[in-house]
C-alpha positions in Angstrom: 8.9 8.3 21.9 10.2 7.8 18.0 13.3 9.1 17.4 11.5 11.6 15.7 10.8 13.9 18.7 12.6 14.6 21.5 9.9 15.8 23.9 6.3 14.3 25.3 3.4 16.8 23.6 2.8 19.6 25.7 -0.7 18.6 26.3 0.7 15.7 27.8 2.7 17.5 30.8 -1.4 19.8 30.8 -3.2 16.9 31.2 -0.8 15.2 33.7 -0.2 17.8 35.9 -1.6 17.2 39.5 -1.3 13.9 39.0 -0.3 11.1 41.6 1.7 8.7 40.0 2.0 7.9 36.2 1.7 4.0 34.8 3.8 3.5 31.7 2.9 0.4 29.4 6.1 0.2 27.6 7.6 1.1 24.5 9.5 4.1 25.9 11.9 4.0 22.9 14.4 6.1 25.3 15.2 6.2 28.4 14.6 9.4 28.5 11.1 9.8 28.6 10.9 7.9 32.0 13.2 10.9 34.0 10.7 13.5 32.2 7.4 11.8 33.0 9.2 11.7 36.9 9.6 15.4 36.9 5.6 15.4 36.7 4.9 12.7 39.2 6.2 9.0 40.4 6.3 6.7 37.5 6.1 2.9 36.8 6.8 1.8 34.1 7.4 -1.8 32.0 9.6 -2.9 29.4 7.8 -2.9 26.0 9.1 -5.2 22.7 10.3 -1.4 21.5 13.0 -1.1 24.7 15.0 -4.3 23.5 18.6 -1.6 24.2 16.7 1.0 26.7 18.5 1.1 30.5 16.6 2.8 33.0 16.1 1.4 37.2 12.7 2.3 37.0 12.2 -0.6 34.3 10.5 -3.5 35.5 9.2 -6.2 33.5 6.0 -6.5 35.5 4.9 -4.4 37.9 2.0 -4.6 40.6 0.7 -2.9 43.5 -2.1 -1.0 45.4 -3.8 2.3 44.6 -5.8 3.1 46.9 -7.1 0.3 47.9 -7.0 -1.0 44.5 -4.7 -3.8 43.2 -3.6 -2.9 39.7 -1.0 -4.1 37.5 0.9 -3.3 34.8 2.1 -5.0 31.5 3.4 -4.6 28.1 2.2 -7.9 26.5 -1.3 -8.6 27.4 -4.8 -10.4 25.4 -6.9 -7.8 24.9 -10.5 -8.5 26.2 -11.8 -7.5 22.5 -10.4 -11.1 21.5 -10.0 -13.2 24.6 -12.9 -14.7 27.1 -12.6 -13.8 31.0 -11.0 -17.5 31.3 -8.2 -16.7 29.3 -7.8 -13.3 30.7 -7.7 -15.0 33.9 -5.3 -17.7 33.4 -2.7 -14.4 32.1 -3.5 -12.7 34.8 -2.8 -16.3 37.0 0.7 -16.5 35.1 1.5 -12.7 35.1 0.6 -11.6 38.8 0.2 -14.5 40.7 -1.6 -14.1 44.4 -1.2 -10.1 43.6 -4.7 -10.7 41.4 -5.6 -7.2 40.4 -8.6 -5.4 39.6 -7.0 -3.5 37.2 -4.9 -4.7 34.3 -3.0 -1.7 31.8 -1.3 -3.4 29.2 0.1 -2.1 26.1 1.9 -3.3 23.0 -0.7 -2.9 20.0 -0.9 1.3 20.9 -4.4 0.7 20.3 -6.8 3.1 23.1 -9.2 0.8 24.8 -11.5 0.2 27.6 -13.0 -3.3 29.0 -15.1 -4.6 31.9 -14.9 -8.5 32.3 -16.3 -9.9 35.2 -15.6 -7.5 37.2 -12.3 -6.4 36.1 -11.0 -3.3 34.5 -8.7 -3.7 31.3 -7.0 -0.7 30.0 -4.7 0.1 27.1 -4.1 3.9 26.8 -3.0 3.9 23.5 0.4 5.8 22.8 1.0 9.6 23.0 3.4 8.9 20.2 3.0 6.4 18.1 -1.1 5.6 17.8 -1.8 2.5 16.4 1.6 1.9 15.7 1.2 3.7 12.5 3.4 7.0 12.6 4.6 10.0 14.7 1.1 11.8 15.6 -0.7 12.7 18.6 -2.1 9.6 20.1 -4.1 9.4 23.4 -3.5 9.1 26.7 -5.2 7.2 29.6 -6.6 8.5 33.3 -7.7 6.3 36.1 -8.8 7.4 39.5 -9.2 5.0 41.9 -11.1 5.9 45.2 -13.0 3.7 48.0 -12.8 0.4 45.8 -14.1 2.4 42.6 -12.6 3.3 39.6 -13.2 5.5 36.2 -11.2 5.4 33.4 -10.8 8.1 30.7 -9.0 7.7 27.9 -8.1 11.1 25.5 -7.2 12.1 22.4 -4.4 14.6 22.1 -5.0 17.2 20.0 -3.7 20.5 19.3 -5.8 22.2 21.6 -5.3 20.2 24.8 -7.7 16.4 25.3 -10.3 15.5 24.0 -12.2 12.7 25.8 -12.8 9.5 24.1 -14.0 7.0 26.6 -15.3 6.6 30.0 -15.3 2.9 31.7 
């Protein structure tokens, strides 16, 4: 969240709502942003490069756990698959999350939506609502997992004026 707005899109709090938790890469900007994505649902949410001054308890710099059944974990800095092999992906994952080992990686940093399956894993970067691309204040996309029974589907969106519009499905 630039300082040029002061709210998430509205499509955002749409697309969100029913939701059962929210996983936040990083660059949050403001603290701010992490109270109003709570008012929707429980959120997680890591430090980015961009939160250097941002306070906030709910600010780890590494966070991992189990959705249903499925270990995940979150990151700001992360390889993307598009330019690392599975070995080097593991070894990160080795450093990052330790025994935790999860099935599911979100990272962030470059704002740039994507979807990978290495070996087994899932590798998602949602993008930024925000700030796409890192380029300037626009609608960006946003990223939705469901996790049931061991599987899980990934969608990211485009946000656009009318609501999302799907991009990708892993």
């Amino acid at each position: 969240m630039p300082g040029t707005i002061a709210n998430l899109w509205p499509q955002v709090y749409e697309g969100f709502s029913g939701v059962d938790c929210i996983l936040h890469a990083g660059d949050l900007h403001v603290a701010d942003v992490i109270d109003e994505l709570e008012t929707i649902a429980p959120t997680f949410v890591c430090v980015g490069n961009g939160d250097l001054d941002v306070q906030h308890h709910r600010l780890q710099h590494i966070w991992s756990g189990q959705l249903a059944g499925t270990a995940v974990g979150l990151i700001h800095k992360f390889p993307t698959p598009r330019r690392a092999d599975a070995q080097r992906l593991q070894k990160k994952i080795d450093q990052y999350f330790g025994d935790d080992d999860p099935q599911v990686v979100i990272y962030g940093h470059t704002h740039l939506a994507e979807l990978h399956q290495v070996e087994g894993k899932t590798y998602i970067n949602p993008g930024s609502p925000t700030l796409p691309n890192n380029q300037s204040t626009r609608h960006g996309t946003v990223g939705f997992m469901e996790v049931s029974a061991g599987s899980v589907r990934v969608e990211l969106h485009q946000i656009t004026e009318h609501g999302l519009s799907l991009l990708a499905v892993c």
